[in-house]
KOLKE-560277 format. One record per residue (C-alpha): x, y, z; chain; residue number from 1. Coordinates in nm, 2 decimals. Layout:
N
[[X, Y, Z], 'A', NUM]
...
//
This chain:
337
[[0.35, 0.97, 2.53], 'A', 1]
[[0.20, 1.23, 2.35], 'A', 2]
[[0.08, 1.25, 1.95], 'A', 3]
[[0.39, 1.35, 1.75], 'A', 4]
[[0.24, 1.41, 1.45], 'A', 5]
[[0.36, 1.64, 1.11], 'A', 6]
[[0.20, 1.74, 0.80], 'A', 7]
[[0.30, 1.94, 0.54], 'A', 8]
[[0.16, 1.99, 0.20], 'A', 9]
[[0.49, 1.86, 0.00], 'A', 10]
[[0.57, 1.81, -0.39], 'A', 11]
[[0.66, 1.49, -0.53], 'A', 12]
[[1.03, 1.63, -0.52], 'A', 13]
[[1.07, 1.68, -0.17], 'A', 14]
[[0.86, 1.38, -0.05], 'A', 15]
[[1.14, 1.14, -0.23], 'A', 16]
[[1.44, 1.34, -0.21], 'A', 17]
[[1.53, 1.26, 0.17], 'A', 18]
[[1.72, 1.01, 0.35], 'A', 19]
[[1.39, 0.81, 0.39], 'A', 20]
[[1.37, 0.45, 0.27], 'A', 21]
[[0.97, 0.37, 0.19], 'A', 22]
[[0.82, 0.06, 0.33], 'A', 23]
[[0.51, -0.12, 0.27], 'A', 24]
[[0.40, -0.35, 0.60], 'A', 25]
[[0.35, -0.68, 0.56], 'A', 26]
[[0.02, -0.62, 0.69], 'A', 27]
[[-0.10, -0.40, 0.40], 'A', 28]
[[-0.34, -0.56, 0.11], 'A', 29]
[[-0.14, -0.65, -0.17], 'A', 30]
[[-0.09, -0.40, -0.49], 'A', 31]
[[-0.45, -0.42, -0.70], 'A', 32]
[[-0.44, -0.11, -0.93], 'A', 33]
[[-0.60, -0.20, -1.22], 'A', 34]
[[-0.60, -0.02, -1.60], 'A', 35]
[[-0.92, 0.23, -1.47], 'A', 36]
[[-0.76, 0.34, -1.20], 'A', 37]
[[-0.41, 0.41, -1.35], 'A', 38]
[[-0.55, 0.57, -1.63], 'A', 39]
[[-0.76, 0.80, -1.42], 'A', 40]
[[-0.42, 0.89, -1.24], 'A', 41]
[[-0.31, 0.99, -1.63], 'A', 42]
[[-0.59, 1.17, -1.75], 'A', 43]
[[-0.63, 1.36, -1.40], 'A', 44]
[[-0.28, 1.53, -1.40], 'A', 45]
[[-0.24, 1.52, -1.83], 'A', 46]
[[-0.52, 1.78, -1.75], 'A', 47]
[[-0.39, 1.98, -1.50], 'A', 48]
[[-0.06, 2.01, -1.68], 'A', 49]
[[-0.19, 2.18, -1.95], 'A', 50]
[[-0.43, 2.39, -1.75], 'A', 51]
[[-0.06, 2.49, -1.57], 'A', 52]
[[-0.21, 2.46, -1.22], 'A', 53]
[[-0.10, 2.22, -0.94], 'A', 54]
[[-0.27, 1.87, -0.89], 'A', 55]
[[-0.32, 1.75, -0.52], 'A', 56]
[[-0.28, 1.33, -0.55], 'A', 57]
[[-0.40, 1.29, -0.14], 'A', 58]
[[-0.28, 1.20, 0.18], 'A', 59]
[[0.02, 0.91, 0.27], 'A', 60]
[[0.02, 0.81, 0.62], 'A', 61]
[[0.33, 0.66, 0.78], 'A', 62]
[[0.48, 0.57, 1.08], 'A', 63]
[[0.84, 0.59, 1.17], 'A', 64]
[[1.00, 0.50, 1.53], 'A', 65]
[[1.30, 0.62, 1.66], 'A', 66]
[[1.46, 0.29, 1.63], 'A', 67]
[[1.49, 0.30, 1.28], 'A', 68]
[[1.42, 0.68, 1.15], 'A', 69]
[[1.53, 0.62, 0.80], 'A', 70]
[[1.24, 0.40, 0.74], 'A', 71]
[[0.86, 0.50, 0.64], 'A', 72]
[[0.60, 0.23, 0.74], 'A', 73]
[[0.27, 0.36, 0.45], 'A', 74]
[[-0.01, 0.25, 0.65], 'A', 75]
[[-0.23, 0.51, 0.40], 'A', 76]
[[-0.15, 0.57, -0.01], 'A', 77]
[[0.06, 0.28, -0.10], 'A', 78]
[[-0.16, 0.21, -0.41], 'A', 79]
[[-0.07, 0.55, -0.55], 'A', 80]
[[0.25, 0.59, -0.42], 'A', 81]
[[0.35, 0.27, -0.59], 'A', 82]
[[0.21, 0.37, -0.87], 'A', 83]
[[0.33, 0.72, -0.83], 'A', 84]
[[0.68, 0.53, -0.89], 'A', 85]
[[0.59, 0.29, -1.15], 'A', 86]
[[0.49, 0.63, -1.37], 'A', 87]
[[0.85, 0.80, -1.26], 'A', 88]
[[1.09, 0.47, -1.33], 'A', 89]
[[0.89, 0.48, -1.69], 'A', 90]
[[0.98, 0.89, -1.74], 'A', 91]
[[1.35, 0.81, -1.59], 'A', 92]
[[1.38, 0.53, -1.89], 'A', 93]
[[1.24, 0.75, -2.17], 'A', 94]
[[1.46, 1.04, -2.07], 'A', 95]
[[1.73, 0.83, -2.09], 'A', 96]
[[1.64, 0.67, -2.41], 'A', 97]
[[1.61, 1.02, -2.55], 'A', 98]
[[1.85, 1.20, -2.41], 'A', 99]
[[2.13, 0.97, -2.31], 'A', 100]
[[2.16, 1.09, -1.97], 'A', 101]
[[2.06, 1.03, -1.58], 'A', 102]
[[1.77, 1.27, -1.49], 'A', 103]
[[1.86, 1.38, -1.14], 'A', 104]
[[1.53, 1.47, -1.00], 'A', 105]
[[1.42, 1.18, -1.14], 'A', 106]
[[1.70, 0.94, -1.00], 'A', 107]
[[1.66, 1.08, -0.67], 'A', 108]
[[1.32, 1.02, -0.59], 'A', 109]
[[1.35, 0.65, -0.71], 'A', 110]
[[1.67, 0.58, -0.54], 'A', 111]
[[1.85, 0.63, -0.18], 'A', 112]
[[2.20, 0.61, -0.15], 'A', 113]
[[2.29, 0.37, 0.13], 'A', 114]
[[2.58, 0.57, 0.34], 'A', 115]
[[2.77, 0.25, 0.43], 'A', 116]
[[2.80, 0.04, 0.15], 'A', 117]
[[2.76, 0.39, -0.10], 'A', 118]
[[2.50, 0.13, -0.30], 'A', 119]
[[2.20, 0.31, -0.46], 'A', 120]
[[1.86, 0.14, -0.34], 'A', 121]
[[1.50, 0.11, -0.46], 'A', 122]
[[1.31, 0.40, -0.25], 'A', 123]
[[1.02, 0.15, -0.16], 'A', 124]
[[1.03, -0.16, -0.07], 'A', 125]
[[0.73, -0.38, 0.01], 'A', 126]
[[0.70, -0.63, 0.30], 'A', 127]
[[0.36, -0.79, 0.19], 'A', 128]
[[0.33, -1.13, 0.32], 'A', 129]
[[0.04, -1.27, 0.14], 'A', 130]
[[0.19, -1.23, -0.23], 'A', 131]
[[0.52, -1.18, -0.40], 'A', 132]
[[0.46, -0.77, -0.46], 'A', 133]
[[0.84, -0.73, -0.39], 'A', 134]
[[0.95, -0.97, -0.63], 'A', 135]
[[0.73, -0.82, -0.89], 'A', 136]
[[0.84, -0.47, -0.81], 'A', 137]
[[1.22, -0.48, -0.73], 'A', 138]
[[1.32, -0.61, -1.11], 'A', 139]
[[1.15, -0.30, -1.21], 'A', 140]
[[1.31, -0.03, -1.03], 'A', 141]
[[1.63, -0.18, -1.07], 'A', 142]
[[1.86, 0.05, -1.20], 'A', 143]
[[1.98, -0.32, -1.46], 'A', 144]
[[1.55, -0.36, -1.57], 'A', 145]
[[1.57, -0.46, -1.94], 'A', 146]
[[1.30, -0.23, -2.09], 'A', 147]
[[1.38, -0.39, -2.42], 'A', 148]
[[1.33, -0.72, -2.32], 'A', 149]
[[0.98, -0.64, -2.16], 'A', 150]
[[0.86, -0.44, -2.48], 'A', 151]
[[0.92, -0.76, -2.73], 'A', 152]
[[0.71, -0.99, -2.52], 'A', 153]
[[0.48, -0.75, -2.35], 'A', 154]
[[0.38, -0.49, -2.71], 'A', 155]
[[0.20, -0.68, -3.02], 'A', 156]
[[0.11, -0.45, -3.27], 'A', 157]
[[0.12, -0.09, -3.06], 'A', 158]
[[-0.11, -0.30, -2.75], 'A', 159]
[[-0.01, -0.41, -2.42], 'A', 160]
[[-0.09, -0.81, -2.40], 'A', 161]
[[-0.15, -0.81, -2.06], 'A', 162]
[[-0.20, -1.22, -2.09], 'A', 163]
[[0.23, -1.17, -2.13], 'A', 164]
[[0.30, -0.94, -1.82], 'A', 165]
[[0.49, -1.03, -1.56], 'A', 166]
[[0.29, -0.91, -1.28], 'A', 167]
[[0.07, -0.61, -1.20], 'A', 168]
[[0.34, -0.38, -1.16], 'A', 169]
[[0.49, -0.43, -1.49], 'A', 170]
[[0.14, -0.42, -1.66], 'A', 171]
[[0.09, -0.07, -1.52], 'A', 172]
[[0.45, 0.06, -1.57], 'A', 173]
[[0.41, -0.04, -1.94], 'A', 174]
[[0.05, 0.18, -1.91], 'A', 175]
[[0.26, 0.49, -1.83], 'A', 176]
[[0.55, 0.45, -2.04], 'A', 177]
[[0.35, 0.40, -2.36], 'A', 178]
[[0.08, 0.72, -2.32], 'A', 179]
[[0.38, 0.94, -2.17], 'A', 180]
[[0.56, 0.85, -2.49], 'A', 181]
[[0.27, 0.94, -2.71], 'A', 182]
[[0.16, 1.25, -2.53], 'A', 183]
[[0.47, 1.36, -2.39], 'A', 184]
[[0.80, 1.27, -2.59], 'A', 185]
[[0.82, 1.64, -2.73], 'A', 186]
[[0.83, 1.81, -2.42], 'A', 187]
[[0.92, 1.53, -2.15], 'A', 188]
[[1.14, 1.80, -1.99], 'A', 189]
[[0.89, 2.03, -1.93], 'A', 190]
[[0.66, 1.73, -1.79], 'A', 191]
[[0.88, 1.59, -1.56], 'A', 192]
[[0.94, 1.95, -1.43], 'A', 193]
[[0.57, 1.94, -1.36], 'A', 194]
[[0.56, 1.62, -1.25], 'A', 195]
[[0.85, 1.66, -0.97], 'A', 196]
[[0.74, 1.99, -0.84], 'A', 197]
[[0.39, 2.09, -0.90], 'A', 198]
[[0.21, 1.76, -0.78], 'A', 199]
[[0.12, 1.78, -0.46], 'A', 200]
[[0.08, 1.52, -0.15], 'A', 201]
[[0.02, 1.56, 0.20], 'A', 202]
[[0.22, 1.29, 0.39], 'A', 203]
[[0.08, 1.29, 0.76], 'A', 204]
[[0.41, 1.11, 0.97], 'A', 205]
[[0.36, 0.97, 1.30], 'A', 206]
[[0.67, 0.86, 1.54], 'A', 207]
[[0.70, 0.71, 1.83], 'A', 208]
[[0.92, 0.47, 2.00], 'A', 209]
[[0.93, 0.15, 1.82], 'A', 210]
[[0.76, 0.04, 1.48], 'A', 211]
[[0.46, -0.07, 1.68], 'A', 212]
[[0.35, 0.21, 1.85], 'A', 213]
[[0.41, 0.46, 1.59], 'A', 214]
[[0.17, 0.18, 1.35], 'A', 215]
[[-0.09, 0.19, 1.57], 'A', 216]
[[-0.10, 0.61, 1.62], 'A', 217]
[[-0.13, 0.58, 1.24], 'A', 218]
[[-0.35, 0.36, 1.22], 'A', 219]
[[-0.56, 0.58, 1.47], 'A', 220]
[[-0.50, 0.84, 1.26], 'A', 221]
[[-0.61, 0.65, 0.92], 'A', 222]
[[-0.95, 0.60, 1.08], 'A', 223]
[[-1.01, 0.97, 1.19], 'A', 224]
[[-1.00, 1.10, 0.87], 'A', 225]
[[-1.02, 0.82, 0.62], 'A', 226]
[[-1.35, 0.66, 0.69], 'A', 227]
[[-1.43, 0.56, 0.34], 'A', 228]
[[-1.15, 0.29, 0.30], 'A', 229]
[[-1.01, 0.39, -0.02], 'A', 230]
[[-0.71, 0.20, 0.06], 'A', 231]
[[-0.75, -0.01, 0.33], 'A', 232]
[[-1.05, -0.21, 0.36], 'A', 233]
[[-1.26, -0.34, 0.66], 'A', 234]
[[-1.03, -0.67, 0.66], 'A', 235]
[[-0.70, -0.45, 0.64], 'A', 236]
[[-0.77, -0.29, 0.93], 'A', 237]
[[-0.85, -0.59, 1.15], 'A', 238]
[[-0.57, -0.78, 1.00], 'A', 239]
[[-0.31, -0.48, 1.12], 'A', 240]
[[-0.50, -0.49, 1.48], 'A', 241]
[[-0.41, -0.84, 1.51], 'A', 242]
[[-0.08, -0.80, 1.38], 'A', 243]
[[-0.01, -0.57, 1.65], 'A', 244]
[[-0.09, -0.73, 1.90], 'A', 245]
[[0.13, -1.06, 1.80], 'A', 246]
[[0.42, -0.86, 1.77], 'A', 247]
[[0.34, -0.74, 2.12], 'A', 248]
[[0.34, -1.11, 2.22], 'A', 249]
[[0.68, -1.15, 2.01], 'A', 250]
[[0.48, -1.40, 1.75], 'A', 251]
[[0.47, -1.19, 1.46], 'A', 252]
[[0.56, -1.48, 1.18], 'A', 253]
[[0.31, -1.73, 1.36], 'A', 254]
[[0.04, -1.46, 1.33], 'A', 255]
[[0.16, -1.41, 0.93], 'A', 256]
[[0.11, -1.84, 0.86], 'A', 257]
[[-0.20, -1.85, 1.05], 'A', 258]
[[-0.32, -1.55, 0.89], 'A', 259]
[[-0.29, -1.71, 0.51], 'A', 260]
[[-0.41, -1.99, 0.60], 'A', 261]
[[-0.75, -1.79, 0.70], 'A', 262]
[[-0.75, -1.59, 0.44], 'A', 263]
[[-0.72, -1.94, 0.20], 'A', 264]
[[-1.00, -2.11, 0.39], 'A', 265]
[[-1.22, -1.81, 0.35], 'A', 266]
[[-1.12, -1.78, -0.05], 'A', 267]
[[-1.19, -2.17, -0.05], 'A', 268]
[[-1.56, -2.13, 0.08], 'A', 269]
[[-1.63, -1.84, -0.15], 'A', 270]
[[-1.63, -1.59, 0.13], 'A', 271]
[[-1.46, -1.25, 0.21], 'A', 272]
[[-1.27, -1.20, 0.54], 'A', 273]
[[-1.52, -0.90, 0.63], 'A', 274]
[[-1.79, -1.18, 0.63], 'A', 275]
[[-1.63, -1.39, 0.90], 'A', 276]
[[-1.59, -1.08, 1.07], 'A', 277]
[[-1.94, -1.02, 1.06], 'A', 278]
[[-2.05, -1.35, 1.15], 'A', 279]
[[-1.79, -1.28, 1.47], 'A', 280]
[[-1.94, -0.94, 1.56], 'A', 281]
[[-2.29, -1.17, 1.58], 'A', 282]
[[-2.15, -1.41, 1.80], 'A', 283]
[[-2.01, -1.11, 2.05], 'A', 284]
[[-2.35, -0.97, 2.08], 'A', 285]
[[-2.45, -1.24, 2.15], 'A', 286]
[[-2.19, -1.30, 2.45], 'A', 287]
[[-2.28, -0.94, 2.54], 'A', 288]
[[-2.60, -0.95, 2.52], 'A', 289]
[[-2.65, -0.66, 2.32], 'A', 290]
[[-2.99, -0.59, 2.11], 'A', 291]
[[-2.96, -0.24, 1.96], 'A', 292]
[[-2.97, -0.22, 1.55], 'A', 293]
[[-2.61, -0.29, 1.41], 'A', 294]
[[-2.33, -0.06, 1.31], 'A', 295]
[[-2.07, -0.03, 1.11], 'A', 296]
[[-1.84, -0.33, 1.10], 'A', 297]
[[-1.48, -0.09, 1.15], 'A', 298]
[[-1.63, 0.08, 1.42], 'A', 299]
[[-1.80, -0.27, 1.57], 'A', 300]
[[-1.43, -0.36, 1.59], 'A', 301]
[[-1.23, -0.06, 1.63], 'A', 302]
[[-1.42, 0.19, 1.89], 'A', 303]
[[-1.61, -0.04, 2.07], 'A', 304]
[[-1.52, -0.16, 2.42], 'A', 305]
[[-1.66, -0.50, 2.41], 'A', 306]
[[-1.44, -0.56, 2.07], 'A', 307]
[[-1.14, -0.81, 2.15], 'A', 308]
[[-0.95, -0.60, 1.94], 'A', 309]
[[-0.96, -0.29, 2.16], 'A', 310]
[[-0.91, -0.50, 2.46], 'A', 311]
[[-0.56, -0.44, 2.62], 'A', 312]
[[-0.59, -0.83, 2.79], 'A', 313]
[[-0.67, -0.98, 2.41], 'A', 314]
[[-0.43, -1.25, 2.27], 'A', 315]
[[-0.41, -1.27, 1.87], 'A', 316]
[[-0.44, -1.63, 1.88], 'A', 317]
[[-0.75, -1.65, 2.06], 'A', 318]
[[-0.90, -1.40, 1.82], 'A', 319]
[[-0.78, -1.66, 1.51], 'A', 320]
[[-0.89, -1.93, 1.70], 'A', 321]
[[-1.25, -1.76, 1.71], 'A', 322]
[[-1.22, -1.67, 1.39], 'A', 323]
[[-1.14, -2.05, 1.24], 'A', 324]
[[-1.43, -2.22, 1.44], 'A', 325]
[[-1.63, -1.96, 1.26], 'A', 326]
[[-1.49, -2.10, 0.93], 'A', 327]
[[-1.62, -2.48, 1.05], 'A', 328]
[[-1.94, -2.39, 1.16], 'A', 329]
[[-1.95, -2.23, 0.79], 'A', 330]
[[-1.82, -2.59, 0.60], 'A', 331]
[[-2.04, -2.77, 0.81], 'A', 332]
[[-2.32, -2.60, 0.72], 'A', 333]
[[-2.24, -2.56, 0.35], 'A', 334]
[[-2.18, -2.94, 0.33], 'A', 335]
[[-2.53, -3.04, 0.46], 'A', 336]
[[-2.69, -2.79, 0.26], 'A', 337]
//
């Protein structure tokens, strides 16, 4: 089956007005955006507002399949999509604290109206095994979040006390919705205007089939033209290689327990998963006798033939089980020394 892939350079507006439900795979590295990074985000388009030109945020990849079309799997931009949203449910709640009213741009892009039940749904929602980002994130898109209730224990004289948020998410909502109150509360109209229509993404979509193939062309694609791993590091991109190929073998929540339980034993030793990884690509040239300088980790893994991820006859659970004797050799060794 061929590519089927579309692009289009789209506003903020038209990317969350559709039927499409946004979905973060539980494969994806859990939400990290921290203060410099949001504010950046702030200061980038507060800028570009006032210059009165358009502001480009980047690229979203995601996968739909056939099977389910009114769902968006981000396998590229969920840290600023997410984020995208944490800034619009803060401009939704200040409009209405200042006006009184439902925005409609606004209320559309953070909620999709389910045609069955006629129940009005978060836009994203976030499958992330390895933390509770959902849980975090859901109580703040609700259309019953009790803004009040998070100011008193979150604000102390003007400041955020972080030490008293919730979660991530509701640390950087309260970023947004305290500098768009000071810069903006004269002319939040005019912002949100700006906001809706004159920022700029480029979602790339692919579809195939099912969920699985149209994943992996994305993922393809995510590597093509997003070598520097802005989003998705080395470890991501392994860990949604293997995660394909156990839902291939219909084992997708044995992969997900065996896969925090890797991640914990790496944490435990004070490692990174891209260092077992590296100590696996050693033991593979090792097997394939190869003696030329080494490369890039993601391409060791991703392009290369002798990699058992690009290996049509590789099982996931042989891989992990690779991958954990890796982890003893590593305690043993640790221990003695």
């Amino acid at each position: 089956m061929g590519l089927q892939l579309r692009a289009e350079q789209s506003s903020v507006v038209k990317i969350f007005s559709g039927e499409a439900e946004f979905e973060i795979p539980d494969f994806q590295r859990p939400y990290s955006w921290e203060h410099s990074q949001c504010y950046q985000l702030y200061s980038d388009i507060f800028e570009m507002y006032h210059l009165r030109e358009e502001f480009f945020l980047g690229n979203i990849i995601t996968a739909k399949s056939k099977e389910k079309d009114d769902a968006l799997q981000i396998v590229d931009g969920q840290q600023r999509l997410t984020t995208l949203l944490l800034w619009i449910r803060a401009l939704d709640l200040l409009y209405r604290e200042q006006f009184n009213s439902i925005h409609g741009g606004l209320d559309k892009a953070l909620y999709k109206e389910d045609w069955e039940s006629s129940e009005f749904k978060a836009r994203l929602k976030s499958y992330i095994f390895e933390t509770d980002d959902d849980e975090n994130l859901q109580p703040i898109l609700s259309k019953n979040f009790n803004i009040k209730e998070v100011l008193k224990r979150c604000i102390k004289d003007d400041k955020i006390d972080e030490k008293k948020c919730s979660s991530k998410f509701e640390r950087n909502f309260l970023y947004f919705y305290s500098w768009t109150q000071k810069d903006f509360k004269e002319n939040i109209k005019e912002f949100i205007t700006y906001l809706l229509k004159s920022v700029m993404l480029l979602p790339i979509e692919l579809e195939a089939n099912t969920t699985e193939e149209a994943v992996s062309k994305a993922l393809r694609i995510f590597e093509t033209i997003n070598n520097r791993g802005m989003d998705l590091e080395d470890s991501d991109i392994f860990k949604s290689k293997l995660h394909i190929l156990a839902s291939k073998q219909g084992e997708k929540d044995l992969f997900i327990g065996r896969w925090i339980e890797l991640r914990e034993s790496v944490e435990s030793l004070g490692l990174k998963i891209d260092d077992i990884f590296r100590y696996y690509s050693h033991l593979i040239r090792a097997r394939e006798k190869i003696v030329s300088s080494e490369i890039n980790l993601r391409e060791f893994f991703t392009l290369k033939p002798y990699s058992p991820l690009k290996k049509s006859s590789s099982k996931y659970n042989e891989i992990l089980d690779e991958l954990y004797k890796i982890i003893e050799i590593y305690r043993f060794l640790d221990e003695i020394i």
